[in-house]
N, C-alpha and C positions, 0 to 999 in steps of 0.2 A: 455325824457318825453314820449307821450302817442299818441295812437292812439285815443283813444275815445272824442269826443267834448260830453260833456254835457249841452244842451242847455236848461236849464230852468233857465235862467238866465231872467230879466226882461229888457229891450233895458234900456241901463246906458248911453249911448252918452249923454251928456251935464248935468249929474247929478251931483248936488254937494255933495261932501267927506265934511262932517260936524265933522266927530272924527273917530278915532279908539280907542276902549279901550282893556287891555290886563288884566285877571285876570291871573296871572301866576300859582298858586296853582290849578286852573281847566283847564288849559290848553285850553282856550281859545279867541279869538280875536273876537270881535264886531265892523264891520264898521256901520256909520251911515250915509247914501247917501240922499239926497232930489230928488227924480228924476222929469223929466220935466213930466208936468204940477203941481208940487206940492204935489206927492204923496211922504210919508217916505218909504226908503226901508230899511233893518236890512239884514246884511249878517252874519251869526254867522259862526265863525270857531271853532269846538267840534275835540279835539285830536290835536292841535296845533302842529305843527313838526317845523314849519319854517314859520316867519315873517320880512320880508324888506321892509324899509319905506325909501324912497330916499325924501330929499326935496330940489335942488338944482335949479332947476326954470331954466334949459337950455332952455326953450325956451320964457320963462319969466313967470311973477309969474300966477296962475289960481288958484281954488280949483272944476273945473270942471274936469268930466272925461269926457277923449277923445273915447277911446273904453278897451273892456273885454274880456279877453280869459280864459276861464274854461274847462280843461281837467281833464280826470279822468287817474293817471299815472299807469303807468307798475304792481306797488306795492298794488293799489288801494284806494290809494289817491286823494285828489282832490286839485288840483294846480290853483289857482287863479290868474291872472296879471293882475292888473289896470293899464292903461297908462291913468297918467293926462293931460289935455291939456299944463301941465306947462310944459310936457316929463320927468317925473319920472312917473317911475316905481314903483306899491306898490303891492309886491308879497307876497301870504299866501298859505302855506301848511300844509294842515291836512287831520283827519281820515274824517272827514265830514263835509259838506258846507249846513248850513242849509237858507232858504228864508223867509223873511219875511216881 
């Protein structure tokens, strides 16, 4: 991966993961987070390369996120890792990582 941290990410600690959805034919992924204090956040993934969605609940079930790592790779992609509090990982790589 990548040297560059891209931080416009909005603080996601304790936000809830309400959906992902995936258009496949547009190549790309829409999370829906509720962040604390109740604001919607929209993460749009534009150029889809890569989507893992773990839901295994190793450290028992949540739909909080724990914390967010957003790098910008080698290639000039942008590599998303959500860690839930439940300890999955839901990773997304694409051409672009839009905020909303």
């Amino acid at each position: 991966m990548c040297a560059i941290t891209v931080p416009d990410l909005p603080n996601l600690h304790d936000a809830t993961l309400k959906d992902i959805h995936v258009d496949w034919g547009a190549a790309t992924a829409t999370l829906h987070l509720r962040a604390v204090p109740g604001v919607d956040v929209v993460l749009i993934a534009q150029g889809l390369r890569e989507l893992q969605v773990a839901h295994r609940d190793p450290w028992g079930p949540s739909v909080s996120v724990n914390g967010v790592e957003l790098v910008l790779t080698d290639d000039g992609e942008h590599s998303l890792c959500i860690e839930m509090q439940s300890g999955d990982d839901i990773t997304v790589v694409a051409g672009q990582l839009i905020v909303e």
